[in-house]
Every structure is written in structure tokens, then in C-alpha cells.
C-alpha positions, 0 to 999 in steps of 0.5 A: 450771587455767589462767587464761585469757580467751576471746577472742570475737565470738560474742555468744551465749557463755554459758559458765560459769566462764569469763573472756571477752570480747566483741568488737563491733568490726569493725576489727581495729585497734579490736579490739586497743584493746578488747583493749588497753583491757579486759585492761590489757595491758602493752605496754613488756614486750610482744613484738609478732610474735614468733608464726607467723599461721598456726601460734600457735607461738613464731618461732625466728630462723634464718639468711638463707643457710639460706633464701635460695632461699625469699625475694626476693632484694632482701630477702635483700640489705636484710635481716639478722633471719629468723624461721621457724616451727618447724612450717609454716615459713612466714618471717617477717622486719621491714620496713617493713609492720613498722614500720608496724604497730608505728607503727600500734598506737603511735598506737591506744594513746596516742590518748586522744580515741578511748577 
């Protein structure tokens, strides 16, 4: 069996035998410190968006000529790093909305004053 943690905002779960966690936060972002909070996550051996949003499946890194008819074109100028989805093939690549949200969820975990 594996060991799993349903993930929830519906706070009428009663499921026996089941680890879970109820979100009550609105924001996502204090979504994640609950997370973060709660299950202890370990996040110096964490890879951030390395899964599809759309898909949950693992990014394969792929080559910017084999896709640059699908991407802008200042993008495919500036960028050398290309991820695809293996089954929607949606393209992901980092750029600053990268950054931001790494920065982002930098400063949600060591923000002591707001746990």
C-alpha cells in the first residue's frame, strides 16, 4: 500500500485509514506554507516545477529547435532550458515568472513572524 496524504479543502472528508489534510486557506500561497508547515517538507532536496500543471507527469527536457515553431520567438532567442510534457505536450521553460515564484516560496518559508 502506498503512503499517501489526501490533499483537501472539503472539510466534510471522513475517511477512515486515510492520512489527510485539510486546507482552509484561500490563498494559494498560504496553501503551500500549511503544506510546508504540516508535512515538514524538505525543501533543500525539492525540485520545484519539475511536473506538467496540466498533466501531474514528470517534464522531459527537449531541444528548443525541435519546438521552436511552437514558442515566441524572443523566447527561443533568450532561452536555452525546454521541458515538454510527455502526454499534452504542453512547453514549459524558466523565465522570470520562474524566479518570481521560486523568490516567492522563498520568502513564505523563512517568514517566521507569519506561522
Amino acid at each position: 500500500m502506498e503512503d499517501r496524504i489526501i490533499i483537501t479543502r472539503n472539510t466534510r472528508i471522513k475517511k477512515e485509514n486515510a492520512k489527510y489534510l485539510i486546507l482552509i486557506e484561500q490563498n494559494p500561497y498560504m496553501q503551500f506554507k500549511r503544506l510546508y508547515k504540516e508535512l515538514k517538507l524538505d525543501v533543500n532536496n525539492f525540485s520545484f516545477f519539475t511536473r506538467c500543471s496540466i498533466c501531474n507527469l514528470d517534464l522531459e527536457k527537449t531541444d528548443k529547435n525541435l519546438i521552436s515553431n511552437k514558442i515566441p520567438q524572443l523566447t527561443y532567442l533568450n532561452t536555452n532550458d525546454f521541458f515538454i510534457c510527455p502526454n499534452c505536450k504542453k512547453i514549459y521553460w524558466k523565465q522570470s515568472h520562474y524566479d518570481f515564484f521560486i523568490n516567492k516560496i522563498i520568502k513564505l518559508i523563512y517568514d517566521k513572524d507569519n506561522f
